[in-house]
C-alpha positions in Angstrom: 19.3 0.2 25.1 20.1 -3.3 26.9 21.1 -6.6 25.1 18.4 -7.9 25.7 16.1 -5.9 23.6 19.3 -5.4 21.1 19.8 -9.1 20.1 16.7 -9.6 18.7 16.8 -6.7 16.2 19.8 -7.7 15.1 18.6 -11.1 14.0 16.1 -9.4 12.6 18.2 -7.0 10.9 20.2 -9.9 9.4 16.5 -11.4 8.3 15.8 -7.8 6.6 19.1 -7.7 4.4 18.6 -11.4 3.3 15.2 -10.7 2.6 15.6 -7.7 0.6 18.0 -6.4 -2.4 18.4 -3.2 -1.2 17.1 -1.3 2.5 18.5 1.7 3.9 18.2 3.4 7.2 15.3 5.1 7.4 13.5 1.6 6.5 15.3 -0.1 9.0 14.9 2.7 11.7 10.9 2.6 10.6 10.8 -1.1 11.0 12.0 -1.6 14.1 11.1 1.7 15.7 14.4 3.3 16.5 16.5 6.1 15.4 18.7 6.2 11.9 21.9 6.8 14.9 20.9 3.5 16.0 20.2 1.4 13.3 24.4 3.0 11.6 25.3 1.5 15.0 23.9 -1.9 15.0 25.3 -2.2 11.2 28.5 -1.7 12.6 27.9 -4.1 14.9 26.9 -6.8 12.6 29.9 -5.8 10.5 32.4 -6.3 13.6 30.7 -10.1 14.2 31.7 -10.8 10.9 28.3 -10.5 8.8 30.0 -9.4 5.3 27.4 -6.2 5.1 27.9 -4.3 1.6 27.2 -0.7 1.3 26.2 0.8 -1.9 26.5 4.6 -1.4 23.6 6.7 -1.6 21.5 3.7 -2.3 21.4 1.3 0.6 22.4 -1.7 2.3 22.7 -5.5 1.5 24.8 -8.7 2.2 27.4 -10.0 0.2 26.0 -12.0 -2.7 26.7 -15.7 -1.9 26.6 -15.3 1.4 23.6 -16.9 3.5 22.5 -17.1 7.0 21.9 -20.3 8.6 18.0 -22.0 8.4 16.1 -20.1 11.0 13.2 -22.2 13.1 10.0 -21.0 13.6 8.0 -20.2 16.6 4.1 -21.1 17.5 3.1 -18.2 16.5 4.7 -17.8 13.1 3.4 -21.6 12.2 -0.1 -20.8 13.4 0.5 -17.8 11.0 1.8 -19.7 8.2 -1.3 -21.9 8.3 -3.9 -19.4 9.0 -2.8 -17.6 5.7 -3.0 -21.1 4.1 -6.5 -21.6 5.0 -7.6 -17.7 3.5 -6.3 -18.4 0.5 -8.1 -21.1 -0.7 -10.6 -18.8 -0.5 -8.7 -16.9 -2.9 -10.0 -16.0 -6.6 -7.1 -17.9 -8.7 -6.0 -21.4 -7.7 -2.7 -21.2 -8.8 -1.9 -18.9 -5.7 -3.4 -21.6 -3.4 -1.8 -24.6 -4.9 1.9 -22.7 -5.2 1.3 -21.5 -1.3 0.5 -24.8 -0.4 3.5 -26.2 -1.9 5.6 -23.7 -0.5 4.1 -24.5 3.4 4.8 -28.4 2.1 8.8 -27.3 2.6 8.0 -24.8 5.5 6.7 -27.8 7.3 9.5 -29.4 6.4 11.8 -27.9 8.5 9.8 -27.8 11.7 10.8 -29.9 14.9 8.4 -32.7 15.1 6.3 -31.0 18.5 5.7 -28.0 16.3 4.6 -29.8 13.3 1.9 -31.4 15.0 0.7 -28.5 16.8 0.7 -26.3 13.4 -1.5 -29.8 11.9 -4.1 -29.7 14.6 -4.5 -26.0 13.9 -4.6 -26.5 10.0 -7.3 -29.2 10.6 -9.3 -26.7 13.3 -9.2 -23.5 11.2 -11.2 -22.9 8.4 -12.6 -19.8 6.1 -16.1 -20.2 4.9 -16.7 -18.4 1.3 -19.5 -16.7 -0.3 -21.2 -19.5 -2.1 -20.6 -18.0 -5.4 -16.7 -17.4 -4.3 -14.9 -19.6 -6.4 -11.6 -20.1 -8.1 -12.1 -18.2 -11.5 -8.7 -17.9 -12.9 -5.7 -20.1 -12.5 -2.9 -18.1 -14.3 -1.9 -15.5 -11.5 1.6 -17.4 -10.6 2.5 -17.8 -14.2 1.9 -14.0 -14.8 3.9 -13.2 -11.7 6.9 -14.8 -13.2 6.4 -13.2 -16.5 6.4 -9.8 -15.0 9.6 -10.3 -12.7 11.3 -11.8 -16.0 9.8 -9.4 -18.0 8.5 -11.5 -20.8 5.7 -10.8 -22.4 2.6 -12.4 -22.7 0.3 -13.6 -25.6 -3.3 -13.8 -24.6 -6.7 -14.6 -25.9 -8.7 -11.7 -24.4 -13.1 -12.0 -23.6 -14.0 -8.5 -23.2 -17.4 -7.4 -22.3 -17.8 -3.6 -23.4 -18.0 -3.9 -26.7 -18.7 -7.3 -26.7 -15.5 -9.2 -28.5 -12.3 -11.5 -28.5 -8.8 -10.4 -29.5 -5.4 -11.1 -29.6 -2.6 -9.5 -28.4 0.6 -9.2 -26.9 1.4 -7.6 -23.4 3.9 -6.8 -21.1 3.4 -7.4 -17.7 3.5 -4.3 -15.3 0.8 -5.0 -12.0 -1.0 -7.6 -10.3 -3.3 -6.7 -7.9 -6.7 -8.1 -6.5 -9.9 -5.9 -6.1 -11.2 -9.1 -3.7 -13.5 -10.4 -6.5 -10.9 -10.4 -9.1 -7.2 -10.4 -9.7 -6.4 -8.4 -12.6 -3.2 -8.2 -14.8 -2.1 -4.1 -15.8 0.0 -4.1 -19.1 1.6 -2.3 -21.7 -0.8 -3.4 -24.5 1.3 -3.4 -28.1 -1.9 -3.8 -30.2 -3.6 -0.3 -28.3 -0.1 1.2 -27.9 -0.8 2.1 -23.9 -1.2 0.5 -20.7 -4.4 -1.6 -20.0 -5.8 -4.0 -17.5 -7.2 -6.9 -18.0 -9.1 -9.3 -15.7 -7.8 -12.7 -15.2 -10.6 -14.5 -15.4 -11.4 -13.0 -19.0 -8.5 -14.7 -20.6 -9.5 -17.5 -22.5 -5.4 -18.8 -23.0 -2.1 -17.5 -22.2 1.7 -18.0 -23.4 4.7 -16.9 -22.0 6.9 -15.5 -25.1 10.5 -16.4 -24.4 11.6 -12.7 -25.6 12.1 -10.2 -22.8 11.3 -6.0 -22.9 12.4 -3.1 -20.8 11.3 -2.5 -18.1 8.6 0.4 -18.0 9.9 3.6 -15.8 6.6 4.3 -14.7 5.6 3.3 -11.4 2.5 1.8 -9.9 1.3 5.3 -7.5 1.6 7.3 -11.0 0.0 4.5 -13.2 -2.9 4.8 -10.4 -2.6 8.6 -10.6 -3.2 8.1 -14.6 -6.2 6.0 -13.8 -8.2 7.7 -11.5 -7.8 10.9 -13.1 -10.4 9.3 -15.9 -12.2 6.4 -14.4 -14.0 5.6 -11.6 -13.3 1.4 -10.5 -16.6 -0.4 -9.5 -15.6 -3.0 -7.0 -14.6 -5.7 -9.4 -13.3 -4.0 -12.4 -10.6 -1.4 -12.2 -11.0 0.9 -15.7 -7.5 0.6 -17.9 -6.0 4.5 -18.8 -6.8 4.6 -22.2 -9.6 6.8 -24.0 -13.0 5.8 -23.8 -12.8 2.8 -26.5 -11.8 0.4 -24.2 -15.2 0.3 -23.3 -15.3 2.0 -19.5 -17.4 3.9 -17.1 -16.3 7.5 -17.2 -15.1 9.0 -13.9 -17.8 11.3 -12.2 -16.3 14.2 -10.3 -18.9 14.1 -7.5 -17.1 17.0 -5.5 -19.7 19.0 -3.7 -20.3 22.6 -4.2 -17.5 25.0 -2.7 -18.5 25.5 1.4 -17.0 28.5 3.6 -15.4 26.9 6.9 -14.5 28.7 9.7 -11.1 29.3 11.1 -9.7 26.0 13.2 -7.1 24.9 15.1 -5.5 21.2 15.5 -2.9 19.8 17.5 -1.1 16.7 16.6 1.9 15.1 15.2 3.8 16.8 11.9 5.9 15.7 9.2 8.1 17.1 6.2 7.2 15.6 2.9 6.6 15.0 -0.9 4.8 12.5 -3.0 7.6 12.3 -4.7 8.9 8.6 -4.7 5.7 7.2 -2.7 7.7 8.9 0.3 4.4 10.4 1.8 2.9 6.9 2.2 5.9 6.0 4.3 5.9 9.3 6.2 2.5 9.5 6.6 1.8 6.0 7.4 4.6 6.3 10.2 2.2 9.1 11.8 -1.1 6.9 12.2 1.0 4.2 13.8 2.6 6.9 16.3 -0.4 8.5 16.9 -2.7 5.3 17.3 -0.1 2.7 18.9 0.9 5.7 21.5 -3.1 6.6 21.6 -1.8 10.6 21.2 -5.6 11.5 21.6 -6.2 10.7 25.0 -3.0 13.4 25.7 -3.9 16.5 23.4 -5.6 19.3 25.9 -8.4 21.1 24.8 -9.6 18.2 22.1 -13.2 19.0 20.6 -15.0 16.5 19.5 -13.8 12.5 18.5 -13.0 13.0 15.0 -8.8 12.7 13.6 -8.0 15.2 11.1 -5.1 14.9 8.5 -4.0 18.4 7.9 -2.0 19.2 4.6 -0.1 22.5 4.6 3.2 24.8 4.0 3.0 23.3 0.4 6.4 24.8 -1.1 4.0 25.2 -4.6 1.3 22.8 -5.3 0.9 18.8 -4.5 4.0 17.5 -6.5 6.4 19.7 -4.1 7.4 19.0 -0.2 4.3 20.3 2.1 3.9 19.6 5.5 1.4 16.5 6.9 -0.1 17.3 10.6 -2.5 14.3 11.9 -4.2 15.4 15.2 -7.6 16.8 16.7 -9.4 20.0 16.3 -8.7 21.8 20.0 -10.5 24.7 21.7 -6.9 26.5 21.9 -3.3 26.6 21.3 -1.8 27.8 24.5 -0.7 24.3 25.9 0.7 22.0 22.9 2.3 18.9 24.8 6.4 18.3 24.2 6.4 16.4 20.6 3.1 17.6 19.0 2.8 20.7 17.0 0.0 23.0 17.2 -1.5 24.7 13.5 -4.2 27.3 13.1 -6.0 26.4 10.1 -7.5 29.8 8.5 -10.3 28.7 6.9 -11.9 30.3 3.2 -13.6 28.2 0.9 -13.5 24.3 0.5 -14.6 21.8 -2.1 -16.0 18.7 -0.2 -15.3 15.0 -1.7 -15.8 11.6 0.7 -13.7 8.6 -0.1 -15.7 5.7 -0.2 -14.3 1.6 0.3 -11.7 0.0 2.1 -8.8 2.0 3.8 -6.2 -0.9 3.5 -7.0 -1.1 -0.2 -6.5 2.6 -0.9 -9.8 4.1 -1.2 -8.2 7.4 0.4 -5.6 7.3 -1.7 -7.6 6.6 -4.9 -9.8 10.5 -3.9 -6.6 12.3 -3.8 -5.6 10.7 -6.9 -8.7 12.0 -8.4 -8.9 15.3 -6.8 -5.2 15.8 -8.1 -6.3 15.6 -11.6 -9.3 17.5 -10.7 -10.1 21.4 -12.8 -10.2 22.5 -9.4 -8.9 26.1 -8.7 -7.1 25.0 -5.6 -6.0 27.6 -3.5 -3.0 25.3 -1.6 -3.3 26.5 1.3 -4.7 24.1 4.3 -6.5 21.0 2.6 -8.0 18.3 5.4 -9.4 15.0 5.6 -11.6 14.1 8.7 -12.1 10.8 10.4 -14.9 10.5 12.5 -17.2 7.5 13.2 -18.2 6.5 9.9 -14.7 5.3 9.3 -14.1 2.9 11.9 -14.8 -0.2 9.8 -12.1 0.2 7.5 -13.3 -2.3 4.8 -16.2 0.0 4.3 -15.7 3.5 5.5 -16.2 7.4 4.4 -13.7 9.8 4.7 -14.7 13.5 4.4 -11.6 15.4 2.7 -11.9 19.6 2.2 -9.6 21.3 -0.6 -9.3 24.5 0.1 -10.1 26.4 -2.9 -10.3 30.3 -4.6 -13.3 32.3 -3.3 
C-alpha cells in the first residue's frame, strides 16, 4: 500500500486512540477497511515515530494517559458538517442538547483560520431545517441526565404518568438515553418498583442530581431491549418499560402469521461466522451490507432471480444465543458458478412462521422483530431462518421487512 494512502490512516489512527478508551484490531481494521495484519503494522509504526501506544492484553489499544496530540484543523467539509448538525438540532426535542451543542461549535469555531470561519458563517446563515409546527422543545433535562448516567449518580424525579393517571416520587439510576424522534426518554433502575423503567423526559415535572453514586448495572443495552420487546410492543413515541403490566402499557401482540411451507432455495452471497454474543453480530453483520452494497455485489452474482436481498441465518451450533452462520445475497437459479469471495447455500425449505418488521432501519426496527421473535413460544426448528428485502424497504425511515423462522412441521 503507498504512503500516500498510508499517512492518512495513520492520522486517523492517532484520532481513533485519543478519541476512544479502549479499540482493538478488528475495530480499527473495520474502520478503515483493511486487514487486522495491517492495522498490527501501522501500530508498530506509530510506536517507532514515537506515539507512546499502550497495550492492554487481550483487551485493546490506547495512548498513554497524559499524553495528547496536537489541535487538529478542520477541513470545509467537516465545518459545513459541524454546522449542518447545528442547524438539525434545534429542531431537536430537548433544548439543553441544542444549547450545549451550540456552545460546544462556539469553541469549534474558535479554532478555525479566519477564511474558514467565514465560509462555515455563510453556510450557518444559508441552511436551515423547517419543523413540524407542533415540533417543539418539550424537555430541557437530557444533558443533565447524560452526566448523571456517565457519573453514575442517581436521580430524584417528580414523575406525570398517564396510564394510571398519577404523580410520584422516586429515585433512579440512570442506565439509557435514547430518542424515539418525538421523544427522548430516560431507561432506569427504578428503586421504588425494584426493576428497570423508562420514563419520558418530557413527563418529569423536576429533577435533582443526588451527590451519591451506585454501581454500575452489568446488563447491557441489546439485552435490556431483548427484555423489552419480549413483552411490549413501542408505539412511535413511547417505548413500554420491562416490568409487569402495572406500569400501565400496551401489551406486545405476537402478530406472526400462520406457519407457510416454502419451497427449497438457493442464494449466493457474502458469509460470516458469528454470535449475538457481545453485540458482535451487529458488527459482523453490519460489515456485510456495507461490502455487499458499497462493492454493489448484486450486479456480479450469476444466475440472480428476482431484485430482492435475503439475509440467510444458518449452521446455528444450537439455537440463537450460540455462533451460526450469517449469508446476505440473492436467491439464484443455480449453484454451479459462485464468483471467487461469495459462498453459495441451498436453503431446504419446510415450514416457516412469517413476521414483517415495520419502522425505520437505522433505528432498529429489524432488530426490535428478532428481539421479539426470540422470546417468541415458537417451536423453531433452527435450521435456515431469512429475512427478505425487496422494494418495500427502500425508504428506510419507513420500511417492511419480511423475515421467515423456520419452524417444526
Amino acid at each position: 500500500m503507498s504512503d500516500t494512502k498510508r499517512l492518512p490512516r495513520l492520522a486517523a489512527m492517532m484520532l481513533q486512540l485519543q478519541s476512544k478508551r479502549l479499540v482493538t484490531a478488528p475495530q480499527l481494521a473495520r474502520r478503515f477497511g483493511v486487514s487486522v495484519r495491517t492495522i498490527y503494522r501501522d501500530l508498530r509504526a506509530l510506536e517507532e515515530a514515537g506515539v507512546p501506544v499502550l497495550t492492554e492484553e487481550g483487551r485493546g489499544y490506547r495512548l498513554v494517559d497524559g499524553y495528547h496530540l496536537p489541535p487538529v484543523s478542520f477541513t470545509e467539509a467537516e465545518a459545513h458538517a459541524l454546522v449542518t448538525a447545528g442547524q438539525l438540532l434545534l429542531t431537536n426535542r430537548d433544548a439543553s442538547l441544542a444549547a450545549e451543542f451550540a456552545a460546544a461549535l462556539d469553541k469549534l469555531k474558535a479554532v478555525m483560520r479566519p477564511g474558514l470561519l467565514d465560509r462555515t458563517e455563510l453556510l450557518a446563515q444559508r441552511v436551515q431545517f423547517r419543523p413540524h409546527p407542533a415540533r417543539v422543545p418539550t424537555s430541557h433535562y437530557l444533558s443533565t441526565l447524560q452526566l448523571a448516567l456517565t457519573s453514575y449518580q442517581p436521580v430524584k424525579l417528580t414523575y406525570r404518568a398517564v396510564d394510571p393517571p398519577a404523580t410520584t416520587e422516586r429515585v433512579v439510576e440512570p442506565f439509557a438515553l435514547y430518542s424515539t424522534q418525538e421523544n427522548w426518554l430516560l431507561v432506569a433502575w427504578c428503586r421504588l418498583r425494584g426493576a428497570f423503567r423508562t420514563f419520558r423526559l418530557d413527563r418529569m415535572a423536576r429533577l435533582e442530581v443526588l451527590t451519591e453514586t451506585f454501581a454500575p448495572h452489568p446488563l447491557t443495552l441489546p439485552e435490556y431491549f431483548a427484555r423489552c420487546q419480549a413483552q411490549f410492543f413501542p408505539t412511535p413515541d413511547t417505548l413500554l418499560s420491562v416490568g409487569p403490566p402495572s406500569f400501565g402499557a400496551h401489551q406486545l401482540e405476537h402478530f406472526f402469521m400462520e406457519p407457510q411451507t416454502i419451497p427449497p432455495f438457493m442464494v449466493i452471497g457474502l458469509a460470516v461466522r458469528t454470535t449475538n454474543q457481545n453485540n458482535q453480530a451487529s458488527h459482523d453483520i453490519g460489515a456485510l451490507w456495507q461490502r455487499f452494497l458499497g462493492q454493489q455485489l448484486a450486479a456480479s452474482i450469476p444466475n440472480r432471480v428476482g431484485q430482492a436481498i435475503y439475509c440467510l441465518y444458518t449452521d446455528y451450533e444450537l439455537d440463537h444465543t450460540r455462533p451460526y452462520t450469517a449469508i446476505l445475497g440473492c436467491p439464484v437459479s443455480s449453484l454451479e458458478q459462485v464468483p471467487p469471495g461469495l459462498v453459495g447455500h441451498q436453503v431446504p425449505g419446510g415450514q416457516y412462521a412469517k413476521h414483517v418488521a415495520k419502522g425505520s432501519l437505522p433505528q432498529g426496527a429489524v432488530y426490535r422483530a428478532w428481539a421479539e421473535i426470540w422470546q417468541a413460544d415458537l417451536a423453531r426448528q433452527y435450521s435456515t431462518d431469512f429475512e427478505v428485502y425487496t422494494e418495500r424497504a427502500y425508504n428506510p425511515e419507513d420500511a417492511e421487512v419480511d423475515i421467515f423462522v423456520a419452524v417444526k412441521g
